[in-house]
C-alpha positions in Angstrom: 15.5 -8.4 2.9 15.1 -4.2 3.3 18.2 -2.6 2.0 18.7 1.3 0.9 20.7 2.7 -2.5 21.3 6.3 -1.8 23.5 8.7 -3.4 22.3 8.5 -6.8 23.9 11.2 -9.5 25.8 12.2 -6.2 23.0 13.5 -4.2 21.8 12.8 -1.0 18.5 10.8 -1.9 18.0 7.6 -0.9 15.3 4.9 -1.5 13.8 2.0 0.5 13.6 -1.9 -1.4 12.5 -4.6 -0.1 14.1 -8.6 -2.0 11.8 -11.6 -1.2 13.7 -14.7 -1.6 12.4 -18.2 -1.6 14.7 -21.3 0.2 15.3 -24.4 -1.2 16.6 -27.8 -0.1 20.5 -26.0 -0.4 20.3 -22.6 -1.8 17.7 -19.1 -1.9 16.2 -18.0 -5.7 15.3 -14.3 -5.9 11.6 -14.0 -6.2 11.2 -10.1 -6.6 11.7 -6.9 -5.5 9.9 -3.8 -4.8 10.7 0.1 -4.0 8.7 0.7 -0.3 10.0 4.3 0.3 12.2 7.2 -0.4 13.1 10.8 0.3 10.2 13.2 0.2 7.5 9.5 0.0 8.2 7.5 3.3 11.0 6.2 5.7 10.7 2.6 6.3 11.6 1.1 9.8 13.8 -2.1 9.3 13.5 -3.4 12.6 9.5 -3.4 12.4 9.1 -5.9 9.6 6.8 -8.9 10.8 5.5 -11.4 7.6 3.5 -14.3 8.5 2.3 -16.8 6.0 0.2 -14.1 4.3 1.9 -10.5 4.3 4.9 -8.9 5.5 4.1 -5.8 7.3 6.8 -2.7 8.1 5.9 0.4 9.9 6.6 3.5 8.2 6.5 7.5 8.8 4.4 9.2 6.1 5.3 13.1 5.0 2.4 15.3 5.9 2.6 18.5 3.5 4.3 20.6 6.1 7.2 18.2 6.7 10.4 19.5 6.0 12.1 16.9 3.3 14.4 15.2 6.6 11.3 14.6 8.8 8.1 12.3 7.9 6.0 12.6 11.1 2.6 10.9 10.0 3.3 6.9 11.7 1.7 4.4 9.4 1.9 0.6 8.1 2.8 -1.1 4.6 1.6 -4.2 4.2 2.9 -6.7 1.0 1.9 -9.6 -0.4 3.9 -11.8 -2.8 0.9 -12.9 -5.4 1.2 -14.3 -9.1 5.4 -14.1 -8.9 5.2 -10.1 -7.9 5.7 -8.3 -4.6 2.5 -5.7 -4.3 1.6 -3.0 -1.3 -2.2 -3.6 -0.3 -2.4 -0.2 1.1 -0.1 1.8 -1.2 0.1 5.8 0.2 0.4 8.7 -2.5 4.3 10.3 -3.1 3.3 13.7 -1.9 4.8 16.7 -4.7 7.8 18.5 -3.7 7.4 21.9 -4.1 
């Protein structure tokens, strides 16, 4: 599951999570969760996740230094893998400083 908390201390940030859940016989158990993106790092795509048995993979837009704060433009991938009882990126991309 992707999901977004914005709004914190009553600004307009926002940050991308991603919940893995595993399925029993009746019922799902939280496995982790893990922060994939926010304001002034990345903007995550929802509708691009694709996992497979492996990885779950969401396509992104990355901030190149002379993006405004509202506009990533750079396209890019995340890839995750659930490993030892933790969500992880394989190809985590550097929060860029706000100036």
């Amino acid at each position: 599951m992707i999901f977004t908390i914005e709004g914190f201390g009553g600004g307009n940030n926002y940050q991308f999570y991603m919940a893995l859940f595993g399925a029993s016989e009746d019922q799902f158990m939280f496995l982790d969760v893990i922060k994939i993106g926010e304001k002034t790092w990345r903007h995550v795509d929802f509708a691009s996740a694709v996992a497979d048995a492996n990885a779950i993979e969401v396509d992104t837009l990355e901030y190149e230094d002379s993006d405004a704060n509202c506009c990533p433009s750079r396209k890019s991938k995340a890839r995750y893998v659930f490993s030892g009882g933790r969500l992880s990126e394989t190809n985590r991309s550097p929060q860029r400083d706000v100036k």
